[in-house]
Residue frames as qw, qx, qy, qz and C-alpha x, y, z in Angstrom:
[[0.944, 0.261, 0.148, 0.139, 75.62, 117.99, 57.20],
 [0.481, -0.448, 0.457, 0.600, 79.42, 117.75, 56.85],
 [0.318, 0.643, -0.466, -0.518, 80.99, 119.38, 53.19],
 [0.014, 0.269, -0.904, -0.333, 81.97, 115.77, 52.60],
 [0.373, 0.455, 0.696, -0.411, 78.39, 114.33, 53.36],
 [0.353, 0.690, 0.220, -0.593, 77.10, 116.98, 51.29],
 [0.401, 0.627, -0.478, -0.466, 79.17, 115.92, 48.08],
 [0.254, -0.060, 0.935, -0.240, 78.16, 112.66, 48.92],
 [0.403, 0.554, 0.657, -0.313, 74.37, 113.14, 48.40],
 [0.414, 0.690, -0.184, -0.565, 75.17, 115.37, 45.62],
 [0.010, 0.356, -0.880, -0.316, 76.74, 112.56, 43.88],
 [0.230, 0.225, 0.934, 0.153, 74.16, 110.39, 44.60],
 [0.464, 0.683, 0.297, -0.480, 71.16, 112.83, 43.70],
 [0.139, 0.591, -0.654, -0.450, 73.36, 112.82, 40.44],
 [0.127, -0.014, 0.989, 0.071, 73.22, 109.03, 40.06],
 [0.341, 0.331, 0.823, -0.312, 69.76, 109.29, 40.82],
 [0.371, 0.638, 0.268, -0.619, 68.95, 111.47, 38.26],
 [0.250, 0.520, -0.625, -0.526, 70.77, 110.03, 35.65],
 [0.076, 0.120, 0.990, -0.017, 68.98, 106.68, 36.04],
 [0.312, 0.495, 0.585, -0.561, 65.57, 108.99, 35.40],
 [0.022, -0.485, 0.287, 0.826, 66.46, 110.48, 32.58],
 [0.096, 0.243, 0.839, 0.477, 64.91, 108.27, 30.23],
 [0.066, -0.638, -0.763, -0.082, 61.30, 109.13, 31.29],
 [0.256, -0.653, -0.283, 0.654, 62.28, 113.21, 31.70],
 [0.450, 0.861, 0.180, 0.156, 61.71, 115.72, 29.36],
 [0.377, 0.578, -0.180, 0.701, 65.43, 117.93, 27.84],
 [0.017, 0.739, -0.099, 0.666, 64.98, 120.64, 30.15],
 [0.768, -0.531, 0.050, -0.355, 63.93, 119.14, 33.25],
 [0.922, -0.178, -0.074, 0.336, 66.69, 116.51, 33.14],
 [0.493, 0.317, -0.179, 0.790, 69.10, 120.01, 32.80],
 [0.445, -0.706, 0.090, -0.543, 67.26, 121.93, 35.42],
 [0.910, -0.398, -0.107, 0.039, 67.98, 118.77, 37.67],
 [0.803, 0.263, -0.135, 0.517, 71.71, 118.52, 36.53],
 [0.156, 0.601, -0.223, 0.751, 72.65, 122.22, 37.00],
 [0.589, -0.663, 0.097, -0.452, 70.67, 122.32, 40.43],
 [0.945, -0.177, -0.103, 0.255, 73.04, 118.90, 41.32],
 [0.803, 0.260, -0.055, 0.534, 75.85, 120.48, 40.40],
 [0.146, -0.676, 0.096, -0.716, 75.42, 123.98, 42.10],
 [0.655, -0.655, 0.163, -0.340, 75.40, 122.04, 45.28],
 [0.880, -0.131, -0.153, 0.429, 78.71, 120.47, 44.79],
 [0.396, 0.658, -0.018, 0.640, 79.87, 123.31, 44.01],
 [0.402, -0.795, -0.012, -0.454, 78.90, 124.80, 47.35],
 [0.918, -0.389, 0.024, 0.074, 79.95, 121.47, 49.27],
 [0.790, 0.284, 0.028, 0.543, 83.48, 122.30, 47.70],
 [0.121, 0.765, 0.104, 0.624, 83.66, 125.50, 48.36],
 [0.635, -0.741, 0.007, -0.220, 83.54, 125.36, 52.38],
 [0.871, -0.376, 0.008, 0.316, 86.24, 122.45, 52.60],
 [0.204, -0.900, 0.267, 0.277, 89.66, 123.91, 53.22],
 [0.571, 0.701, -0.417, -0.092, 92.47, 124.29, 50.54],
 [0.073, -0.511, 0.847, -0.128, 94.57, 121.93, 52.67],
 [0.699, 0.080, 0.594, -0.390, 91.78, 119.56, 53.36],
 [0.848, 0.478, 0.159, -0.166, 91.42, 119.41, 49.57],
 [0.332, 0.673, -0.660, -0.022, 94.88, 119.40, 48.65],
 [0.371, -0.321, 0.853, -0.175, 95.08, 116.11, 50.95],
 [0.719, 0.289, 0.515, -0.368, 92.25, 114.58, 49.48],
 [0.764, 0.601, 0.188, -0.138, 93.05, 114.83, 46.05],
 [0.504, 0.740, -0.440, -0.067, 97.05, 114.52, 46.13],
 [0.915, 0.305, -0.262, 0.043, 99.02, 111.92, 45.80],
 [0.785, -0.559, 0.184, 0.191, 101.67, 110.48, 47.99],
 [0.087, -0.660, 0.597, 0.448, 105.83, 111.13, 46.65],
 [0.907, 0.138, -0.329, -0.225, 106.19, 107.93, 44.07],
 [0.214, 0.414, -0.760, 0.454, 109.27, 106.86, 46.83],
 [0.461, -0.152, 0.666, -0.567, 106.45, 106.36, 49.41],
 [0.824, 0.196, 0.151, -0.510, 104.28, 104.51, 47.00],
 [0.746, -0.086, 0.620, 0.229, 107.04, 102.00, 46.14],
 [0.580, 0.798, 0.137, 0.093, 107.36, 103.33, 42.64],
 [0.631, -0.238, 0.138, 0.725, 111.15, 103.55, 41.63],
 [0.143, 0.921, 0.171, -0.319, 111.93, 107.08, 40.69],
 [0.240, 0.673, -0.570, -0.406, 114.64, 106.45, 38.22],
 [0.749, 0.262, -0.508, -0.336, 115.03, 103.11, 35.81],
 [0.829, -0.432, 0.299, -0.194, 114.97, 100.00, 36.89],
 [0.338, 0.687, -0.626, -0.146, 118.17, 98.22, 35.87],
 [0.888, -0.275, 0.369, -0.004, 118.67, 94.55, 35.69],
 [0.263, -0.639, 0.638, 0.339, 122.72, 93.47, 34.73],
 [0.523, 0.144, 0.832, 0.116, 121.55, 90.39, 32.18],
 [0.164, 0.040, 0.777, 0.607, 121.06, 89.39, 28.69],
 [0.042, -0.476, -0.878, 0.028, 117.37, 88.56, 29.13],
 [0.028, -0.754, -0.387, 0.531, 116.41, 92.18, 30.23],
 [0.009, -0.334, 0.413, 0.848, 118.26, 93.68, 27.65],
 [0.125, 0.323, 0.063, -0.936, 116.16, 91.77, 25.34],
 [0.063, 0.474, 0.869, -0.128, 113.28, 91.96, 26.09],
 [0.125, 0.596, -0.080, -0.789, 113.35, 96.21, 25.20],
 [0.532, 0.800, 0.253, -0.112, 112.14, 97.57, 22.41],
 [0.676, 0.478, 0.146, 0.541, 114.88, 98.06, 19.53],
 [0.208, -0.757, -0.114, 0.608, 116.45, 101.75, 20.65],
 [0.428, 0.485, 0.096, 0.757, 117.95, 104.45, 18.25],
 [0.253, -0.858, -0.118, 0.431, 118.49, 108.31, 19.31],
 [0.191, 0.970, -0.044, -0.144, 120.04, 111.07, 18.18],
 [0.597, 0.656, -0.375, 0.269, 123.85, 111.45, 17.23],
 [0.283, -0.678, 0.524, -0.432, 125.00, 111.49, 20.81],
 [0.873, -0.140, 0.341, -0.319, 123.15, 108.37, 21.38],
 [0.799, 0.585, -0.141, -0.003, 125.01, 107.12, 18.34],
 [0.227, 0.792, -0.487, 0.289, 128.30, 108.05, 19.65],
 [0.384, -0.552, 0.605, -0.426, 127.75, 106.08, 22.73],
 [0.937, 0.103, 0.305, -0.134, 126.17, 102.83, 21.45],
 [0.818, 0.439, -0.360, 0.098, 129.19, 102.69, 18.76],
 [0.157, -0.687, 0.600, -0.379, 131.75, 103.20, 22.07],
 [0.553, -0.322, 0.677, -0.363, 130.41, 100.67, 23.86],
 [0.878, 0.473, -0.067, -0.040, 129.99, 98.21, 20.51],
 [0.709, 0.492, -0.360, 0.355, 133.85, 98.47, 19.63],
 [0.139, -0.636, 0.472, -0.595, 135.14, 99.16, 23.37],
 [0.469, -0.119, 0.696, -0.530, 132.72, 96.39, 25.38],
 [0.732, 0.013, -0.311, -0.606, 130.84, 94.45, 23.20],
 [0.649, 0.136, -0.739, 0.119, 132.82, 91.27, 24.53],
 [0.143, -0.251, 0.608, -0.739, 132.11, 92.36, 28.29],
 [0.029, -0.366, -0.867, 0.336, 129.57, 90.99, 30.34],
 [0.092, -0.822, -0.434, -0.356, 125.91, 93.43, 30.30],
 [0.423, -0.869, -0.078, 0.246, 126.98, 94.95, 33.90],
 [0.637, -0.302, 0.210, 0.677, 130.89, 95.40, 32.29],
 [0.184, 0.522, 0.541, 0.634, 128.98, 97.49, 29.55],
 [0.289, -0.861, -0.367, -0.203, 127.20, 99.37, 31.44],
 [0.652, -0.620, 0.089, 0.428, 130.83, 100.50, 33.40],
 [0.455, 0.146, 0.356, 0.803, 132.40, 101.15, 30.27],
 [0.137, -0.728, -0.603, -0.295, 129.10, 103.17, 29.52],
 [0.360, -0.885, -0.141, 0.259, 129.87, 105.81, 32.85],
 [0.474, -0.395, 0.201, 0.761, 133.29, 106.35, 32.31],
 [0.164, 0.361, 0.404, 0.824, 132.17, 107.90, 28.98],
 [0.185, -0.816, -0.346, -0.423, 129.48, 110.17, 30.97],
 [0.480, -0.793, -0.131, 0.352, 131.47, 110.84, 33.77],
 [0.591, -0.024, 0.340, 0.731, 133.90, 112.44, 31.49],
 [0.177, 0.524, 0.426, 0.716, 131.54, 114.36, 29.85],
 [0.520, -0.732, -0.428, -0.105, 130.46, 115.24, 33.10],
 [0.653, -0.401, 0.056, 0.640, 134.03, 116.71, 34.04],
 [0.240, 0.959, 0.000, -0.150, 135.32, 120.08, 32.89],
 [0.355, -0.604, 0.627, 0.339, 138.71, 118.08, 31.72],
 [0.407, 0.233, 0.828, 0.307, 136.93, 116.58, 28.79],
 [0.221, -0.050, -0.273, -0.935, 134.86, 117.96, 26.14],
 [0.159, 0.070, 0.594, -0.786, 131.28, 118.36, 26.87],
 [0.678, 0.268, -0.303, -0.613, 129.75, 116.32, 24.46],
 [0.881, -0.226, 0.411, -0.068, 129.56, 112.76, 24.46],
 [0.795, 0.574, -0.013, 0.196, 130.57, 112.39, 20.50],
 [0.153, 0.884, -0.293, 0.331, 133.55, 114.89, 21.76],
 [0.732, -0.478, 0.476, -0.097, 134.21, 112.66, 24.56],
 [0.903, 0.013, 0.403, 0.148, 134.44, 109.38, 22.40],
 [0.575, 0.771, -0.026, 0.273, 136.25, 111.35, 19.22],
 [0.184, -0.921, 0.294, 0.179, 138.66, 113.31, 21.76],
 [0.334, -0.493, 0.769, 0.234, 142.73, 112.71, 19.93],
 [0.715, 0.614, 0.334, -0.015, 141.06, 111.14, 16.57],
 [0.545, 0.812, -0.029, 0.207, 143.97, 111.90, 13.95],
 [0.137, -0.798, 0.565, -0.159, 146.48, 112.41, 16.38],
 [0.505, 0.527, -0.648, 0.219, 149.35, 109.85, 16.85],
 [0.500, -0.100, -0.737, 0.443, 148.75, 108.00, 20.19],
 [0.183, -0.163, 0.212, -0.946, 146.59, 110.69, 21.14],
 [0.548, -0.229, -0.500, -0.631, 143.14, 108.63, 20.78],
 [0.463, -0.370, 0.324, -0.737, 141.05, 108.23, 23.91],
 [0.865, 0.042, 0.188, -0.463, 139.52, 105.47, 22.46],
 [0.342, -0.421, 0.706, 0.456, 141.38, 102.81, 20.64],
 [0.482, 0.326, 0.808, 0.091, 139.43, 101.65, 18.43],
 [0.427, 0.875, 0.117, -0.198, 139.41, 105.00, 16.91],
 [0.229, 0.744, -0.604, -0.172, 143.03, 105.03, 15.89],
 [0.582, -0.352, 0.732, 0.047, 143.60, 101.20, 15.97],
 [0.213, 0.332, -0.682, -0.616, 143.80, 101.40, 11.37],
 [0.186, 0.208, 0.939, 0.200, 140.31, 99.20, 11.52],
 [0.142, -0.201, -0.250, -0.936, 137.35, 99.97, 9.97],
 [0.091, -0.082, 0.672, -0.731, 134.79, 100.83, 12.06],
 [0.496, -0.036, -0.475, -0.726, 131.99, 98.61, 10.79],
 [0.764, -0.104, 0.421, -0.478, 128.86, 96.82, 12.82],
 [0.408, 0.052, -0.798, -0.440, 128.92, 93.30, 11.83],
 [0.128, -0.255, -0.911, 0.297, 127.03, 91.66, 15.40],
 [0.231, -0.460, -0.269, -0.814, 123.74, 92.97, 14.76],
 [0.676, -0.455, -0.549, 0.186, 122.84, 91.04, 18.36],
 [0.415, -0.467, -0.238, 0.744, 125.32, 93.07, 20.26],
 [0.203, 0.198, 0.191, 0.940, 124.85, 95.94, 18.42],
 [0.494, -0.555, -0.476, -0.471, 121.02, 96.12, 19.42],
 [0.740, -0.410, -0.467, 0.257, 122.14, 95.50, 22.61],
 [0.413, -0.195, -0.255, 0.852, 124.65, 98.26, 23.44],
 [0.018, 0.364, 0.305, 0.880, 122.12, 100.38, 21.64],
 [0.445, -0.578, -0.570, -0.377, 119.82, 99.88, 24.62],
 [0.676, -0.487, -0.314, 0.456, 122.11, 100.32, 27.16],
 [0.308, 0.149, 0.096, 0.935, 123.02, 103.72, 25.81],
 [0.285, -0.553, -0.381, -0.684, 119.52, 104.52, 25.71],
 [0.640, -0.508, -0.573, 0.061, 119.31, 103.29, 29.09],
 [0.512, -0.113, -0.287, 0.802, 122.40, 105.48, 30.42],
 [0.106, 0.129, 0.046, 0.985, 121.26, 108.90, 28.64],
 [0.427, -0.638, -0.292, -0.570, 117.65, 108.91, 30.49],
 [0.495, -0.571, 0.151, -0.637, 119.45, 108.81, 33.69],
 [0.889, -0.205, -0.378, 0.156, 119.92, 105.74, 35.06],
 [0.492, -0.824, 0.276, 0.051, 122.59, 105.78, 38.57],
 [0.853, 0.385, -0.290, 0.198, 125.84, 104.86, 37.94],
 [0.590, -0.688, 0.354, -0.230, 127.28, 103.10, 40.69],
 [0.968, 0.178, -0.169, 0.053, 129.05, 100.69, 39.06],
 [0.740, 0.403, -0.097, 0.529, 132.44, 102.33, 38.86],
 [0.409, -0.785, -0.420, 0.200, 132.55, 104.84, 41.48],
 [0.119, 0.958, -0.093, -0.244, 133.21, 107.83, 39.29],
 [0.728, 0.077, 0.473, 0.489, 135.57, 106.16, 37.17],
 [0.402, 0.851, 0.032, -0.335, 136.83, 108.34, 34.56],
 [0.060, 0.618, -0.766, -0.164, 139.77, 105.76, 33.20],
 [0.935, 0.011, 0.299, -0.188, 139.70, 101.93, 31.92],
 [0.232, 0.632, -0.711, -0.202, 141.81, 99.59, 30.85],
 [0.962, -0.119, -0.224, -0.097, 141.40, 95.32, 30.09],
 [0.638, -0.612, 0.450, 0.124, 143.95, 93.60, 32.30],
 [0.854, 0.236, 0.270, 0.376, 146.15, 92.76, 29.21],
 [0.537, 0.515, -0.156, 0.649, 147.79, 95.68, 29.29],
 [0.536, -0.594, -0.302, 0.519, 149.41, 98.05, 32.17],
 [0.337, 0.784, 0.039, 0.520, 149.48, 101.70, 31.01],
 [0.355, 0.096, -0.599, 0.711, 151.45, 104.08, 33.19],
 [0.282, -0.404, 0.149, -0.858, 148.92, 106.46, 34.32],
 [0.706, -0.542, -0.322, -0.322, 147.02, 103.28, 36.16],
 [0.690, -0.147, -0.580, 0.408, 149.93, 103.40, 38.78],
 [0.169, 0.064, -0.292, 0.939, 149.28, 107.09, 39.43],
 [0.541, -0.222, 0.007, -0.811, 145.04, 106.53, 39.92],
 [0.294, -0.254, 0.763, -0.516, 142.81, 105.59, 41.60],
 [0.223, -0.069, -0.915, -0.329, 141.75, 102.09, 41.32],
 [0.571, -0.157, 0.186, -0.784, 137.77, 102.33, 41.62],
 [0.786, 0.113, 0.521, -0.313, 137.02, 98.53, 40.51],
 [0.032, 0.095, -0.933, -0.345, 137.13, 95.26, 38.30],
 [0.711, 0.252, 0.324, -0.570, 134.54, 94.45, 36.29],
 [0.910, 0.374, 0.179, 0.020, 134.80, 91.43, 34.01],
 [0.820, 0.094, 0.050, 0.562, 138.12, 91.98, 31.75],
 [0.091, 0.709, -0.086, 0.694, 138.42, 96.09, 32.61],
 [0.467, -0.337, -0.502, 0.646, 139.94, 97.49, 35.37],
 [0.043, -0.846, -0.389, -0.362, 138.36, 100.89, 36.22],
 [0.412, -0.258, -0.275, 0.829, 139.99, 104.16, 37.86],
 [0.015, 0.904, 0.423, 0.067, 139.91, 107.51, 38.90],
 [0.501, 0.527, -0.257, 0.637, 141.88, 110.45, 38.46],
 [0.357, -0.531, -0.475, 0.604, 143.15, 112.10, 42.20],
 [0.028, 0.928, 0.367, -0.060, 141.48, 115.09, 42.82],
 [0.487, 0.486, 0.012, 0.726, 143.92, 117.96, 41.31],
 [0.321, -0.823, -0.230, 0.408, 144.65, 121.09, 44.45],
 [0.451, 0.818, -0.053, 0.354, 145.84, 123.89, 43.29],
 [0.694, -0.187, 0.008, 0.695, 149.54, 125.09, 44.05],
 [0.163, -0.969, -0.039, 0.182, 151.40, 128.47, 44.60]]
């Protein structure tokens, strides 16, 4: 009898004895058990560590159709349907960014605004926080990354709608999602204004009223 055969019949001699049990006395129904179970044991024991490693693992989740990072879908409706988000202080930083920065954007123009603040943080020309990202030039004179930090309003939720909203798409970014939107953007601007530095990067894409860039790759010089 094959190993697999054998842990076959042990299974059922199992079955068979647990369907007796009523009419068996304590011991006799654990004499039976242990003696079942000493002969899977055996039947296990023979088949080979590869044999059983096939048998008893799982396929990649890529082969089994199972996406291996979130599933994003660009629209109101998906947003929400989520569950309320919140997070830590980071998370904070990013859901108020994209509140006073994007709330007026489309979902997918959020989500674009949304990279350019992680690819930044993701550069060693920014600070290496997100809060540090969205804060960088705070207090300084024309220095502010953001506008909406230095643009003399106060910085107060009133759309509790959108606000729920960006708060999911933050959550969504910081577990990871791809971000292909912008293709490594690390610059925006809305097409109402023309700063200089977009004539000296690269334009990566338009997404709703933002125009999206990238800085050129810096070589070093002698």
């Amino acid at each position: 009898m094959t190993p697999l055969k054998k842990i076959a019949a042990a299974f059922l001699a199992t079955q068979l004895a647990l369907g007796a049990g009523a009419a068996l006395a304590d011991e006799d129904m654990a004499s039976r058990l242990a003696a079942v179970l000493g002969e899977e044991r055996a039947a296990l024991a023979v088949v080979p560590d590869a044999r059983m490693a096939q048998l008893t693992s799982l396929p990649p989740a890529s082969e089994r159709g199972i996406p291996t990072e979130p599933v994003v879908i660009y629209d109101t409706d998906f947003l929400d349907a989520l569950p309320v988000a919140s997070g830590d202080e980071q998370w904070q930083c990013l859901a108020e960014a994209l509140y006073f920065e994007a709330r007026g954007e489309s979902v997918r123009g959020q989500f674009a605004v949304g990279e350019v603040i992680l690819n930044r943080v993701d550069s060693a020309a920014y600070p290496r926080s997100l809060c540090g990202v969205v804060t960088q030039g705070t207090g300084r004179k024309h220095a502010c990354q953001f506008s909406y930090n230095c643009d003399g309003n106060a910085n107060v939720i009133r759309e509790q709608d959108a606000w729920e909203r960006v708060g999911k798409i933050a959550a969504i970014l910081l577990d990871g999602t791809s971000r292909d939107l912008t293709g490594g953007a690390t610059h925006f601007h809305t097409n109402a204004v023309s700063p200089s530095w977009s004539r000296r990067f690269t334009k990566t894409a338009t997404i709703g009223a933002h125009l999206f860039y990238r800085e050129p790759v810096r070589t070093a010089s002698n």
